[in-house]
N, C-alpha and C positions, 0 to 999 in steps of 0.2 A: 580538435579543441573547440566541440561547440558550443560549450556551455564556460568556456575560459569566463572567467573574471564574474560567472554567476555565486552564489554560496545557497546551501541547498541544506532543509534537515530530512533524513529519511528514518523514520520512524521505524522498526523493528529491525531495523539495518545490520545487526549483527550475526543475521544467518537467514538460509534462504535465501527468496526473492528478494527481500530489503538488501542483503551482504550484494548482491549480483548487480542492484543500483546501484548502490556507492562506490563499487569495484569501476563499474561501467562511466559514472558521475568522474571520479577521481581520475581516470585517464583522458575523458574530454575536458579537464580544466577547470571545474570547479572546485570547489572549498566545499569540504559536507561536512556534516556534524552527524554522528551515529546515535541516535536519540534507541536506547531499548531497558527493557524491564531486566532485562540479563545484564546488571551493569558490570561484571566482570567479563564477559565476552564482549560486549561494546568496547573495554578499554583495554582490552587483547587486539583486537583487530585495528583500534584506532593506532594504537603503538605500532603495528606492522606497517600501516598506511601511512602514519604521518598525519593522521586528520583529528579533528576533534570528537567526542564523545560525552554523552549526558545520561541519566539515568531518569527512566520516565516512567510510570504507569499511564496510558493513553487517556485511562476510562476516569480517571481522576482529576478535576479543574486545577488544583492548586500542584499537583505533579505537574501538566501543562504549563502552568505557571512560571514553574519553575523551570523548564523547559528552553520556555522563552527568555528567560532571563541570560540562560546559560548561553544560548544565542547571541543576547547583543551584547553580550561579554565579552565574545570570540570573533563576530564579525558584523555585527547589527542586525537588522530587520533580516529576515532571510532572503532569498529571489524568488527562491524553489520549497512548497512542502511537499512530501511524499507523504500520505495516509499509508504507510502498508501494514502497521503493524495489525494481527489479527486472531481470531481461534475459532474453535469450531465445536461443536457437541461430536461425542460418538455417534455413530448411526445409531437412531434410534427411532421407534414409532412417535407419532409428533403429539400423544396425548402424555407419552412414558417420559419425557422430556420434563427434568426437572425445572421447576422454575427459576433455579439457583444459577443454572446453565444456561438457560433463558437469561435470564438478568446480566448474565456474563457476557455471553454473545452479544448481545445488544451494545452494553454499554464499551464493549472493545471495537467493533465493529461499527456501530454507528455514534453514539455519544462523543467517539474520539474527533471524528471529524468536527462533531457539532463544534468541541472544547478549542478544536485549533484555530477553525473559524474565527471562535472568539478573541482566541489570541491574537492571529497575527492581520486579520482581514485592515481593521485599521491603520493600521501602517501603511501595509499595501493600499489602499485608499489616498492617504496620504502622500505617499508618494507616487502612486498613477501606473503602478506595477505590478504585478506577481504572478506567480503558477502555484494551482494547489494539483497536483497528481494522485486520485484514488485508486487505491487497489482493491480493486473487486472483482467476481468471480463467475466465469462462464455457469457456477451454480444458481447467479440472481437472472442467467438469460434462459435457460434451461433448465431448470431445477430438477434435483436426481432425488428421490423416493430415501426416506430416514432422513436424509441432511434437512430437513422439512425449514427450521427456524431458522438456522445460519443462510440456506437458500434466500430466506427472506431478508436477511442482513445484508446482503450482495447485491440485493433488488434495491433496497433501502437505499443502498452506497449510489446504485446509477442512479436512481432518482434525481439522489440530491447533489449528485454532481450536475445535472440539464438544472435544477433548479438555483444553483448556486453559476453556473455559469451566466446563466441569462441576464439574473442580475446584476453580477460582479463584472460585465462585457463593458459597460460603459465606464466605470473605474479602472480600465487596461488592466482589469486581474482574469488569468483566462484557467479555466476548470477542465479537468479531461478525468477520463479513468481506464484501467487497464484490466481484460476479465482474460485472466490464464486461466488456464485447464493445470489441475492436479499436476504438482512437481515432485520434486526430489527436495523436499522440504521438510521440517520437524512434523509438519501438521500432516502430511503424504497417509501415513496410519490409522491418523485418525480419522482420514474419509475413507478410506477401505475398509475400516474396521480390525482389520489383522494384512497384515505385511506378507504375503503368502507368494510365490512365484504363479501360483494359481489366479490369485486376485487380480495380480498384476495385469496379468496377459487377458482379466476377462476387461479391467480396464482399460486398457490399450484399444483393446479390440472396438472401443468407441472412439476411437481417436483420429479420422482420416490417415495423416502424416505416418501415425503409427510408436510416437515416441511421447514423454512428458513435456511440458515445459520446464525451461530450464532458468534458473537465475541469471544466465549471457542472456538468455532473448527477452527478459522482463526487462537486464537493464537497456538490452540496444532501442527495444521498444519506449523504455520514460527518456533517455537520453534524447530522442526526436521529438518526442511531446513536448518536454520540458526547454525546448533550447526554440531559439527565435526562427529557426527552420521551417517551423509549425505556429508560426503567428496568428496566421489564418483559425486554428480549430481551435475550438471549445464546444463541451456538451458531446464532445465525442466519449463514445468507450467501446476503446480496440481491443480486439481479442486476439488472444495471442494463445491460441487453442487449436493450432493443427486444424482446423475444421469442422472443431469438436460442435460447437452451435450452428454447423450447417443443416 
């Protein structure tokens, strides 16, 4: 129960890495709220759980907005945000690369943190608290050949997590982020390109451990970040990648 009596929103929460938070969040004691663009699976899974649910676009201020509202609706200021929601382009060469997909990637991957920021930093300010948790990706510490842009969005997310820490340290709001390696997730495809037993195994075969990450180890990983256990860090971003960035 380490997070008992925290309330917590996780962004894409309704499958993947976000659903393996909140599963992870909800057995140590917090209160979540399933913030995702899929509002019928967020309110399929919130029903199963017993938790609350909101339907959001990330890359949007006034979804944000709204976001936040549905929050202090349900339980006030939050303790805990989770960044995860996200997307990715196809493999592709980095000049072939639509700018539409550009625009995309950007504004879901980094815009969103910028928006939450805006949302809930003052409160947390206010009250001399918070945790913001990014999810970003052993592709911003390593970057792999075609993921070119999105690599850069991952790089982006650590950035501005050391840059968001630093300053928010003296306001008791503390910043981490989380860089998995390629899971068993919606997006899984779109970084291989085609789903193939073939691909699979050629991806693997960079993987120390030898397996994915999986939505249990992203949540036992933010469950420590996120809970007073880990008071001490900010500005970190752990990688939960088998070894994959060694």
């Amino acid at each position: 129960m380490r997070l008992e009596g925290k309330t917590a929103i996780v962004t894409g929460g309704a499958s993947g890495f976000g659903a393996g938070i909140t599963r992870k969040f909800l057995t140590e004691g917090a209160q979540v709220m399933i913030a995702d663009l899929n509002n019928e699976a967020a309110a399929a899974m919130a029903a199963e759980l017993g938790c609350a649910a909101c339907m959001v676009d990330v890359s949007d201020a006034a979804s944000v907005e709204g976001m936040k509202r549905a929050a202090e609706h349900t339980f006030g200021t939050p303790d805990i945000i989770v960044n995860n929601a996200g997307i990715t382009h196809l493999p592709t060469a980095l000049e072939d690369v639509t700018e539409a997909d550009f625009d995309r990637v950007l504004a879901v991957n980094c815009k969103s943190v910028f928006l939450t920021a805006q949302a809930f930093v003052p409160e947390m300010k206010a009250r001399g608290s918070g945790v913001f948790l990014n999810v970003a990706s052993t592709a911003g510490v390593s970057p792999r050949p075609k993921l070119n842009w999105y690599n850069a969005s991952k790089g982006w997310m650590i950035t501005a997590t050391k840059a968001m820490a630093v300053e928010l340290a003296p306001e008791g709001i503390r910043v981490n982020a989380l860089n998995p390696v390629a899971g068993e997730t919606p997006l899984l495809r779109s970084f291989m390109g085609e789903d193939t037993p073939e691909m699979r195994a050629k991806f693997l075969s960079t993987i120390p451990l030898g397996r994915f990450s999986t939505p249990e180890d992203m949540g036992n990983a933010a469950a420590f970040l996120c809970s007073d256990e880990a008071s001490m860090i900010t500005g970190a971003s752990l990688e939960v990648d088998g070894g994959r960035c060694i």
